[in-house]
SETORMAR-17036 format. One line per 10 residues: number of its first residue (from 1); for each residue x, y, z of N, C-alpha, C. Coordinates in Angstrom, 3 decimals. Layout:
BEGIN
NUM	X Y Z X Y Z X Y Z  ...;
END
This chain:
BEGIN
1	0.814 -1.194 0.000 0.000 0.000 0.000 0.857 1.256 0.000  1.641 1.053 1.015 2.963 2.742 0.360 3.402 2.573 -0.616  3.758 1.698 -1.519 4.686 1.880 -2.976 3.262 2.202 -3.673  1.577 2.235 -3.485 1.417 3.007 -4.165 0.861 4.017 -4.314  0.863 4.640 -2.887 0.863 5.959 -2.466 2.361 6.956 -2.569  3.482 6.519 -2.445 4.726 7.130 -2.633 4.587 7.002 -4.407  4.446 5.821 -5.267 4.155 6.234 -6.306 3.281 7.432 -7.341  1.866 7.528 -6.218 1.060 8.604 -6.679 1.802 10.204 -6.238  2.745 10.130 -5.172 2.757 11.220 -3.849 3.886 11.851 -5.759  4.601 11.262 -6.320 5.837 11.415 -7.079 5.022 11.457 -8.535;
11	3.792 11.100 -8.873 3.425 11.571 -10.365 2.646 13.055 -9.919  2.097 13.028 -8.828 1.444 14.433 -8.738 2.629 15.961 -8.389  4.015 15.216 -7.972 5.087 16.636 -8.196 5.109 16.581 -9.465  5.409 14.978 -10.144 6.069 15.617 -11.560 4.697 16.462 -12.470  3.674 16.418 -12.148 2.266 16.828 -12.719 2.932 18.787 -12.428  2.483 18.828 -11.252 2.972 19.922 -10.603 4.188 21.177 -11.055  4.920 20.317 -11.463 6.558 20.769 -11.701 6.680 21.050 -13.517  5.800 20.228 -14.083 5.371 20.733 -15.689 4.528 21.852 -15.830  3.173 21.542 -14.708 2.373 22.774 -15.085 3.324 24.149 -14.843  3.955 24.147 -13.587 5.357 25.614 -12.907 5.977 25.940 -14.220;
21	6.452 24.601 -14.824 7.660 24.902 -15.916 6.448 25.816 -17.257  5.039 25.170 -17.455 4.705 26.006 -18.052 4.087 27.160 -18.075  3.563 27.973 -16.535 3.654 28.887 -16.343 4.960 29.832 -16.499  5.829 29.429 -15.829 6.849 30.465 -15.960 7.582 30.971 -17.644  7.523 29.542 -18.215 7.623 30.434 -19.720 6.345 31.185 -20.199  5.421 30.948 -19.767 4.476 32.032 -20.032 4.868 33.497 -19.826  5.223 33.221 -18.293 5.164 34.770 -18.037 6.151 35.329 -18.159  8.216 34.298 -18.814 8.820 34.978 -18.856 9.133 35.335 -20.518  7.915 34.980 -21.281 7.645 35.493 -22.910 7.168 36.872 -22.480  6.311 37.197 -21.707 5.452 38.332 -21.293 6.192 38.944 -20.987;
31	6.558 39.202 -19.937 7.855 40.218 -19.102 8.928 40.155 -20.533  9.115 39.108 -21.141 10.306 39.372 -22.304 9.810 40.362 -23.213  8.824 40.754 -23.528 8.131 41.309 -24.672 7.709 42.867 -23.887  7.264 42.745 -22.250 7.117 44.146 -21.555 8.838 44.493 -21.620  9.808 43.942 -21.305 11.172 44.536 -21.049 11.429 45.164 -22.564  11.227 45.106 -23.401 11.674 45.386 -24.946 11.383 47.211 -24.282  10.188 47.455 -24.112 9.605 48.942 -24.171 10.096 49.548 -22.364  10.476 48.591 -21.634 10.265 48.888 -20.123 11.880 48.251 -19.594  12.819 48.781 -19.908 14.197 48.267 -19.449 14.234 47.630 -18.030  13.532 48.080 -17.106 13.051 48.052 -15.517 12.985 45.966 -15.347;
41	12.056 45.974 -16.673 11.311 44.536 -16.204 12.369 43.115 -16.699  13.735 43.769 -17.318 14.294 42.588 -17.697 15.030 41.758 -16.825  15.631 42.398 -15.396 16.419 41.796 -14.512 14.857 40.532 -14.132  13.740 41.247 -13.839 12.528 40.012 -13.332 12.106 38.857 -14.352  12.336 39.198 -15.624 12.069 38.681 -16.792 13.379 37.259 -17.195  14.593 37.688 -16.370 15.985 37.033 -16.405 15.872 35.992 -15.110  15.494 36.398 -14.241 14.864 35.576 -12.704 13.611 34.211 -13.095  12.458 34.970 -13.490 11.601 33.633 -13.904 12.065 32.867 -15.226  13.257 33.419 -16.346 13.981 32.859 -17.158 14.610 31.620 -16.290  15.589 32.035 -15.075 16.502 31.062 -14.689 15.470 30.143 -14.109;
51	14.237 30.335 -13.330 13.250 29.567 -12.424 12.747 28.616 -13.660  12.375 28.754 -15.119 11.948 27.718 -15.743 13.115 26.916 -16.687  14.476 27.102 -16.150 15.125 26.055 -16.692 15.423 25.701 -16.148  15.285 25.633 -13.860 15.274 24.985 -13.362 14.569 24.255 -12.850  13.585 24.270 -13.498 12.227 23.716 -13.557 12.228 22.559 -14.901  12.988 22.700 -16.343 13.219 21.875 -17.291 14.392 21.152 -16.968  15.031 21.567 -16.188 15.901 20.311 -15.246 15.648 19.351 -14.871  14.563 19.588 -13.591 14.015 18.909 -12.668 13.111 17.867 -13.899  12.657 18.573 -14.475 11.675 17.600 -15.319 12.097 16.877 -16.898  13.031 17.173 -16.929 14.392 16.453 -17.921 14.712 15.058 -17.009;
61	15.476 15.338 -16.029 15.741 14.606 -14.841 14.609 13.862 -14.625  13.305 13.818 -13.598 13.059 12.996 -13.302 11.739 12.422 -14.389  10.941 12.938 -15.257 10.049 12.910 -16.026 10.027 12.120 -17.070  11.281 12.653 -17.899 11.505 12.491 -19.344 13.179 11.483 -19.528  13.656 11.513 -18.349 15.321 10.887 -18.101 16.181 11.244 -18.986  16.146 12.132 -19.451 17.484 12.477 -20.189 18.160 13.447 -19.398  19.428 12.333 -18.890 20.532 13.132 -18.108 21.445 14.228 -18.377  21.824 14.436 -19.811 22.481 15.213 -21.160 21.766 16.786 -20.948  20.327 16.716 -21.433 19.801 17.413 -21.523 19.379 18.448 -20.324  19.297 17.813 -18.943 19.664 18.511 -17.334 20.355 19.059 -16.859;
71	21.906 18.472 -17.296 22.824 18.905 -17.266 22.912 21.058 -18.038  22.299 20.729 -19.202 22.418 22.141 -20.238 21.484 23.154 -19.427  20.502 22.571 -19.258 19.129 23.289 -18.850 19.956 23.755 -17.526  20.593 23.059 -16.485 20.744 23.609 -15.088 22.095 24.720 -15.383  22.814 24.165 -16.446 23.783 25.424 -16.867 23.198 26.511 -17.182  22.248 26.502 -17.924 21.476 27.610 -18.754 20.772 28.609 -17.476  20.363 27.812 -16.273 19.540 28.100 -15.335 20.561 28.886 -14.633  22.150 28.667 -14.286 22.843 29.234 -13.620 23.603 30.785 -14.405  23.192 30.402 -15.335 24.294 31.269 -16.149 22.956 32.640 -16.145  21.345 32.479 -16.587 20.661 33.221 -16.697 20.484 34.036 -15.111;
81	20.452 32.900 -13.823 20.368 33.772 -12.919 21.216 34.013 -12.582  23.059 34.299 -12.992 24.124 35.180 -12.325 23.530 36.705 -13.543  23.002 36.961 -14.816 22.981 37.878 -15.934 22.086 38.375 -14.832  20.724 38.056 -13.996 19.771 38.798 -13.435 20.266 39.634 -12.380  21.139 38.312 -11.365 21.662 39.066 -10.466 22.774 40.309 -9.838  23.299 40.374 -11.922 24.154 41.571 -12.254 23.113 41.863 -12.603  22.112 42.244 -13.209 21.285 43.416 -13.544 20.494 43.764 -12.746  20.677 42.897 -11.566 19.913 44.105 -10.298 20.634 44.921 -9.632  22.317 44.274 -9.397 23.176 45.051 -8.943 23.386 46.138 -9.136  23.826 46.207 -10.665 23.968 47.695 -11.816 22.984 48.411 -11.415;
91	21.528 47.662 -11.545 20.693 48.620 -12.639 20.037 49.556 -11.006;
END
């Protein structure tokens, strides 16, 4: 009876952790498209950038198993949130 409640407890994060991953590219197309006219909104726009490729990590990793592809995404995730966290510094 726990293997299949710990089984359900682990499809409802990965459920969870796709819908996050597809909110946040939602809203960081939006904020990408407000920062074009609004310089202000790109350091927040660079933040939910890094939050949904650590979110295509997590779900590279445990979802889809491609280890290759986690690896890029969590680079991509680190590299976008050090660009944010200089553009809050600067800006």
């Amino acid at each position: 009876m726990t293997k299949v409640k710990s089984n359900y407890r682990s499809v409802v994060i990965n459920e969870v952790a796709i819908l996050m991953q597809i909110c946040l590219f939602f809203f960081a197309m939006v904020l990408g498209v407000i920062s074009l006219f609004e310089k202000e909104f790109m350091s927040i726009s660079c933040l939910i950038l890094s939050l949904g490729m650590f979110f295509m990590a997590y779900n590279n990793h445990k979802v889809y198993l491609k280890k290759y592809a986690t690896i890029i995404y969590f680079i991509l995730g680190v590299g976008s949130l050090l660009i944010a966290l200089n553009l809050l510094n600067n800006g």
